[in-house]
N, C-alpha and C positions, 0 to 999 in steps of 0.2 A: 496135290497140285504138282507131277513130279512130269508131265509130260515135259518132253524136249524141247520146247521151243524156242529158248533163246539164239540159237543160231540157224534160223532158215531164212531170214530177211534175204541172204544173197539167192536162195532157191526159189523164193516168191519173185523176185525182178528176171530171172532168167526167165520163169513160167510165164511173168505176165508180158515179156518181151517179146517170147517164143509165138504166147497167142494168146492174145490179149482179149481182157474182156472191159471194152472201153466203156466208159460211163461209172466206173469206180467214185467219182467223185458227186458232189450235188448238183455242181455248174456245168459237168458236160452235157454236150450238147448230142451223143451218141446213146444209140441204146444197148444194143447184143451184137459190136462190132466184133465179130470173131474174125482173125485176119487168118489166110490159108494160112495151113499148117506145114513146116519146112520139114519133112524127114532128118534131113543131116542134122537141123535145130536140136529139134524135140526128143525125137528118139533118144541121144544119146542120153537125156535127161531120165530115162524109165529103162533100167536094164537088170537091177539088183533090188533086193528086199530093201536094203538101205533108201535105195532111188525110191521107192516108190512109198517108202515107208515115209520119207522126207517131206515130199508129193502130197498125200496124204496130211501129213501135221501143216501144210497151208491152207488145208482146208478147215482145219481147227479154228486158224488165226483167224479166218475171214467169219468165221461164228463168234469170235472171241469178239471181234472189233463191232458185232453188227449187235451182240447182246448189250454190251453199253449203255443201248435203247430201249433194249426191250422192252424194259418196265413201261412206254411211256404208251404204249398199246396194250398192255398185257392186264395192269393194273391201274394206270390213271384214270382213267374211264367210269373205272367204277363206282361202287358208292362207298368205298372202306377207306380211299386217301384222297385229301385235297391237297391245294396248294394256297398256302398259306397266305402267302408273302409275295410271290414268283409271280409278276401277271403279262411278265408278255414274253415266256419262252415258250416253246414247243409243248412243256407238257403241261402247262398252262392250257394251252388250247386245246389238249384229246382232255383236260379235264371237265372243259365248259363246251364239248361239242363245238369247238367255234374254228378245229382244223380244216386250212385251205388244201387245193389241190397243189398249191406251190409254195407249202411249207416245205423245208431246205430236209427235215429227217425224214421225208417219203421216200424223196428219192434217192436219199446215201442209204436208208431200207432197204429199198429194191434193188440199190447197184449191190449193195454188200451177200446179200441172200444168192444174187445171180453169182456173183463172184464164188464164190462156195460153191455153187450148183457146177460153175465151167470147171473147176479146178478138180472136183469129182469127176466129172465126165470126162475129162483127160487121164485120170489115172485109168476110168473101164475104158477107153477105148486102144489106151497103147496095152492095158494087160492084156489084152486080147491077141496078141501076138507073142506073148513069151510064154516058152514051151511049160506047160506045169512043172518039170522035172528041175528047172533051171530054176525056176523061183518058190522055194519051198512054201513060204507064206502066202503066198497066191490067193487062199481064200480069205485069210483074212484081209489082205488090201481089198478086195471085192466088198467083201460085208464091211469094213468099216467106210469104204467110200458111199455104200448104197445107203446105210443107216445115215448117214451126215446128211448126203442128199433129199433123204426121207424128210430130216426134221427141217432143213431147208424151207423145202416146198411146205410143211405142212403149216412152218408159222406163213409163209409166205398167203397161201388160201385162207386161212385164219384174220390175216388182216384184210387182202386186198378182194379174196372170192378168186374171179376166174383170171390166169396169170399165163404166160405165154409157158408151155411146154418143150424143154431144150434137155435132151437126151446124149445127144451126141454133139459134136462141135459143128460148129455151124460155118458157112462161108458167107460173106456180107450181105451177100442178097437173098440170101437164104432167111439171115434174121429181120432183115427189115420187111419181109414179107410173114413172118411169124404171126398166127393171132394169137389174142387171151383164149386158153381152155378153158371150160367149164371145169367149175373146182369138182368136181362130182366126178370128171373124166380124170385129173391129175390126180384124183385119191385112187380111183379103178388102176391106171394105166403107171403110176410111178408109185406114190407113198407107201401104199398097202404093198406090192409085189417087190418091193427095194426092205421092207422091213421085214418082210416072211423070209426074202433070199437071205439077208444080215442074219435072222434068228439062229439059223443053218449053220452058215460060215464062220460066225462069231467064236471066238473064244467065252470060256464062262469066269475066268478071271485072268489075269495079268502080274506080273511082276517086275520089281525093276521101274528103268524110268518110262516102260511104255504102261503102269497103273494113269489111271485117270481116261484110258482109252475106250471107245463104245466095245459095250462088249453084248452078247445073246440075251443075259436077262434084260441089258439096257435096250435092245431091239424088242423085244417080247413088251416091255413095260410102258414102251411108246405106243409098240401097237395097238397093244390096248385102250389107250386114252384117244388114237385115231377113232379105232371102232366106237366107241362114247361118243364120239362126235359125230359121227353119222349114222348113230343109233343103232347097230348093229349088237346089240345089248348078250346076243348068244354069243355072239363071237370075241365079246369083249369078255366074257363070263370064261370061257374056255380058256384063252392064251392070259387073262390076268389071273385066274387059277393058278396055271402052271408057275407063274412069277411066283406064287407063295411057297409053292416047291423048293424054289430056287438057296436056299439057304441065306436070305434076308431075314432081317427081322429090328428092332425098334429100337433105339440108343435106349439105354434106362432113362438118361437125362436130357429133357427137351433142351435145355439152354445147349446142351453140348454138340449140338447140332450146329451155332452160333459161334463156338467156339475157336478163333482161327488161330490159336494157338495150339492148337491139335491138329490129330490128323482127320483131314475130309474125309477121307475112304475107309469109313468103316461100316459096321454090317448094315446101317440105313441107306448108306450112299448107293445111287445104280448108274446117276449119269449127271456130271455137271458140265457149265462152262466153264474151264478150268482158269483161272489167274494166278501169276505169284507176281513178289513183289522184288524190285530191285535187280531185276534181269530186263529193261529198256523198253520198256511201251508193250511192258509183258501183266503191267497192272492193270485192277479195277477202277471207276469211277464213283463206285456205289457209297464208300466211305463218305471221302466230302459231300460228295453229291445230295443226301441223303439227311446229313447233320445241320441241327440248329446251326447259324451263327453265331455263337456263344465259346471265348477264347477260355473261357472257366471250364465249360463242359469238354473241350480239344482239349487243354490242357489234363484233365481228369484221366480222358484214353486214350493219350498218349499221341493226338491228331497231328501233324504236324504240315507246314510247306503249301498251305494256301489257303482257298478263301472256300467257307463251308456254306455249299448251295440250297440247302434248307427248303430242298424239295421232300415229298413223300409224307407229309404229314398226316400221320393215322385219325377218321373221324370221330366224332361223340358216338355216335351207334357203334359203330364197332366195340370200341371201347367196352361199349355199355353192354354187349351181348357177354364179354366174359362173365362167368362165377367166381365169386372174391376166390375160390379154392382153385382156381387153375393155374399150373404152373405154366403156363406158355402166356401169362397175361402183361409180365412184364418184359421181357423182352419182343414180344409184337409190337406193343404200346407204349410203353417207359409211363410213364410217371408227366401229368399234362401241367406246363408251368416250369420244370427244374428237373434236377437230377441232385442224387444222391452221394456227395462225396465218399472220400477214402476215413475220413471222421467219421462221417457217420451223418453228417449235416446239409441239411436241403438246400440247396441251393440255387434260388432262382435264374431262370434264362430273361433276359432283358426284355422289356416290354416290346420293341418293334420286331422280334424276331420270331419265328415260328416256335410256340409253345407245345406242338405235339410233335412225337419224332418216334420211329422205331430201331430197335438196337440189333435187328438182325444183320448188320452190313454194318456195324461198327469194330473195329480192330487197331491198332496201331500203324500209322501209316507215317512215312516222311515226308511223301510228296502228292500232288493232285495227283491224280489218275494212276497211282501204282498201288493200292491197296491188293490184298492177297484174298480179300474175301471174293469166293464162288459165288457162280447163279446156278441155283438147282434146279435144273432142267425135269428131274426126276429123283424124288426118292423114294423108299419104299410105305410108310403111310400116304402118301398118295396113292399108291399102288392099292392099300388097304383101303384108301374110303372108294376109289373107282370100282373095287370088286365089292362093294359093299353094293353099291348103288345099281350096277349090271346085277346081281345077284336079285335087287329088291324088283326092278324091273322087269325081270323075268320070271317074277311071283314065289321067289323065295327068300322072304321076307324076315323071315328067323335068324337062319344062316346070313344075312344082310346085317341084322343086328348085332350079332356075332362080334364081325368083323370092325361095324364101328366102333364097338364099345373096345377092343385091342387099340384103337386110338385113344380113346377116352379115358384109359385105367392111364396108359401112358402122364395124359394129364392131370393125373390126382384127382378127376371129376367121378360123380355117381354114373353107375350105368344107367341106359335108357333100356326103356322095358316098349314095344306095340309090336302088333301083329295087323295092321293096318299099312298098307304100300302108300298111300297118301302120305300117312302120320310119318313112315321111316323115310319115304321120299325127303321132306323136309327137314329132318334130322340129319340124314346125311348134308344136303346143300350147306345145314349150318355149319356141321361139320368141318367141313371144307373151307368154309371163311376163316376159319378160330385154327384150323391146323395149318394152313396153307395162308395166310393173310403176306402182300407184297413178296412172292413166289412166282410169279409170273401166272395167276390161275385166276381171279377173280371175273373178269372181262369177259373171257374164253368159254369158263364157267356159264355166265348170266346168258351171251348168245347162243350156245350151244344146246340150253335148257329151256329156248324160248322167251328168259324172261327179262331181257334188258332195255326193252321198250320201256314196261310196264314198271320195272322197277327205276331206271333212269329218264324218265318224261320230266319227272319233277324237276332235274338238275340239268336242263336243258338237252335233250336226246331228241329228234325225230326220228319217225318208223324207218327209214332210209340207213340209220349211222350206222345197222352192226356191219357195214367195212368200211374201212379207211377209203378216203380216197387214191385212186392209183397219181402216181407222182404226172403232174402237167406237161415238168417235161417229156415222160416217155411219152402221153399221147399227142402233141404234138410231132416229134420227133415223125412217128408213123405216119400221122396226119391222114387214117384211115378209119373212121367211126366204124365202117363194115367189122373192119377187123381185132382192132381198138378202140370200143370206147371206152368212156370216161364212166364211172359207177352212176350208177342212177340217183338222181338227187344233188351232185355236184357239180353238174353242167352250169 
C-alpha cells in the first residue's frame, strides 16, 4: 500500500475546478456536466511525468472511494452472505432484491465510476500533445490511464448493462445528449482495446513508492476475466496462459494473504485497491464495517474509534461446503457464535448481534474508515481457477484440472480427479466460492454463468435483477427514454 496518495487532494480540486465532472455527489442534480476546457487552466496542470503521474493517482482515489461499495454489488446479492442484523441500509436491500432506482449508493456509483473515467480521459487527451521525447514515461501514463479506465467501465456494465460511453471530455451539450451504449459496444469499443494497449505499455513491476501501481500482468489478468465474461473462452485461454508465465505464483500460507501486517505485494498479489491507514481519508471501511458489534471481540483485534457495522455475515451453506481439513475455512468464516481469545478461551458474541462474521478485512484500526486492509481486485488464484475454467471450456479438461487442484493443495484439501467438462465445470464454480468468498466475485460469478436466476429465485431475485438499476436521478436528469432508459423491470 505504498502508492502516494496522501498529498493530491490540492491536484484533485484544481482538476475538478479546471473541468469538472458534476454529479460527484448523490443529491446532484447534474449528470456529465463537463465544463469547456480552459487551455491557460489545464494545460499548465499536464507538462512533466510528475504532472501527469499526480493526474493519474486521482484516478486511483476515485476507485479508492467508489470500492468502499463494492462489495454491496459484487457480493451481497449473493447467496454466501446475509445481513444479519442491518434491515434498512443499502446493502440490506441488493441482499433481498428490494433495491430502488433512488437508492442514494447508485448514484454516488455512477458519479464515482464516471469521475475516474473523466479524470483518465483528461490525462489521454492533454498527453496527446506532449512531444514523446519530453516526457519519458509517456507510455506508461497511457497504459495505466487506459487500464483504470478499463476496469472503470467494466464494473460499470457489470452492474448497470448499457452505460453512456465518454471517451474524450465532453462540452455540456455534448453530454446531455449522450445515450446509454450497449455493454457489448463499451466492451468492443473501450474495455477490451484500453486493456490490450495497457498489456503493451505497462511496466511488469515497479519499485519505490510507485508499487501497488497497474502494471501489464495486472492488464493481461483483467483481460482475461473480461473475455470469461463474454465468453470468449479462447481468448480468455490465451492471455490467462500467459499470466502463468508471468512469474506469479501462490503464498504458502492462505491466511497470509489476510495478513495486514505484512506486506500486500507479494508474489500472489497482481492488482488491488490500495488503502493505508493514518494518512487522512486515505483509509478502508471494511474493518468496522464488516465486524460483529461485540467490544470483547474489538477489543481482541485491536478495533478501535467507532461503532462496528456488523454487515457481511457469511451463510450456513457456505460454511457448510468447507472440508473440516481446509485451511481457508477459518478465516472466510470464523467461528459461528464467538471468537477465540488470546487464552485460549471461546468467547461468546452477545445474543442481538451478528453471530457470523468473516476475518478477511480484520486488522487493527484506530478509527472508522481508516483501516489498511485492501480490496483484491485481482490475484493470482483467481487467475488459476479462470484459466482452469477457459481451459475446461474449451474441452481441456485435464489440463483444467491441473490448475484447480494448484489451488486446492494450497488449501491442504484432496485433489479432484474427472475427465468430464460438466463434472469439472462444477468443481471449478465451487471452487471459486471457497477461494474467492467476499472478494468481490460471487454475484459476477452466478450472472456471468447464467445461473443467478436459478440459484437466487428462492431469496427473492426476479428474471429482470442481474443489473442494478441505473440511478433515478440520471434518468430524469436526461428525461429521454429514447436515449436513456431506465432497465427493464424498474420502471
Amino acid at each position: 500500500m505504498t502508492i502516494n496518495i496522501k498529498n493530491i487532494s490540492r491536484l484533485v480540486c484544481r482538476l475538478t475546478c479546471a473541468v469538472a465532472l458534476i454529479g460527484a455527489s448523490a443529491c446532484s442534480n447534474d449528470f456529465i456536466d463537463i465544463r469547456p476546457e480552459s487551455s491557460t487552466t489545464t494545460d499548465l496542470l499536464y507538462q512533466t511525468d510528475g504532472d501527469f503521474r499526480d493526474a493519474i493517482t486521482a484516478v486511483y482515489t476515485a476507485l479508492q472511494t467508489q470500492y468502499d461499495d463494492f462489495w454491496i454489488f459484487a457480493d451481497v446479492p449473493g447467496e454466501d452472505v446475509t445481513q444479519e442484523v442491518v434491515k434498512n441500509d443499502p446493502w440490506y436491500f441488493a441482499d433481498v432484491f428490494a433495491m430502488q432506482d433512488n437508492t442514494p449508493v447508485l448514484a454516488t456509483t455512477w458519479s464515482n465510476y464516471y469521475v475516474a473515467i473523466t479524470r483518465a480521459n483528461l490525462v489521454l487527451h492533454h498527453i496527446q500533445n506532449i512531444d514523446a521525447q519530453s516526457l519519458p514515461q509517456r507510455d506508461r501514463h497511457i497504459g495505466e490511464s487506459r487500464f483504470l479506465r478499463a476496469l472503470a467501465y467494466f464494473d460499470l456494465v457489470r452492474i448497470f448493462g448499457a452505460v453512456p460511453k465518454v471517451t474524450t471530455p465532453l462540452t455540456t451539450e455534448e453530454a446531455y445528449n449522450l445515450p446509454r451504449e450497449a455493454a457489448e459496444n463499451v466492451y468492443r469499443d473501450v474495455i477490451i482495446p484500453d486493456l490490450l494497449d495497457a498489456a503493451e505499455r505497462l511496466p511488469t513491476a515497479y519499485g519505490g513508492a510507485d508499487v501497488g501501481r497497474a502494471t501489464s500482468g495486472a492488464a493481461k489478468a483483467l483481460l482475461g476475466r473480461v473475455y470469461l465474461t463474454i465468453h470468449d473462452f479462447a481468448k480468455a485461454e490465451q492471455i490467462l496462459g500467459e499470466v502463468t508465465t508471468l512469474g506469479y505464483a501462490l503464498l504458502p500460507n492462505y491466511d497470509d494473504l489476510f495478513d495486514y501486517t505484512k506486506d500486500e505485494h507479494h508474489s500472489e498479489y497482481i492488482f488491488d485497491i490500495e488503502y493505508e491507514e493514518g494518512m487522512g481519508n486515505q483509509g478502508s471501511v471494511f474493518t468496522h464495517r464488516f465486524m460483529p458489534n461485540s467490544s470483547a471481540m474489538a477489543d481482541h483485534y485491536g478495533i478501535r474509534g467507532g461503532e462496528l457495522a456488523e454487515t457481511f455475515s457469511p451463510t450456513p451453506a457456505l460454511r457448510a461446503l468447507f472440508e473440516p481439513e481446509d485451511k481457508r475455512r477459518n478465516v472466510t468464516v470464523g467461528t459461528t457464535g464467538g471468537f477465540t481469545n488470546s487464552q485460549g478461551d471461546f468467547v461468546r458474541l452477545p445474543a442481538a448481534t451478528s453471530q457470523n462474521y468473516t476475518l478477511k478485512y480484520v486488522t487493527s484500526v484506530n478509527l472508522v474508515g481508516d483501516s489498511r486492509a485492501n480490496w483484491k481486485v485481482i490475484r493470482y488464484a483467481d487467475v488459476l481457477l479462470m484459466y482452469a475454467e477457459a481451459l475446461n471450456e474449451n474441452g481441456k479438461t485435464p489440463e483444467a484440472i491441473e490448475q484447480l487442484n494448484l489451488v486446492r493443495h494450497r488449501a491442504g484439501v484432496q485433489p479432484v480427479a474427472t475427465d468430464n467438462r460438466d463434472e469439472a465445470r462444477e468443481l471449478i464454480y465451487r471452487e471459486r466460492r471457497l477461494e474467492l468468498s467476499f472478494e468481490g466475485h460471487r454475484w459476477f460469478d452466478l450472472v456471468r454463468t447464467g445461473r443467478a436466476f436459478e440459484t437466487l429465485q428462492p431469496l427473492g431475485m426476479q428474471s429482470f435483477m442481474t443489473l442494478f438499476p441505473v440511478p433515478l436521478s440520471q434518468v430524469q436528469i436526461i428525461n429521454n427514454p429514447a436515449i436513456f432508459p431506465q432497465n427493464p423491470g424498474y420502471n
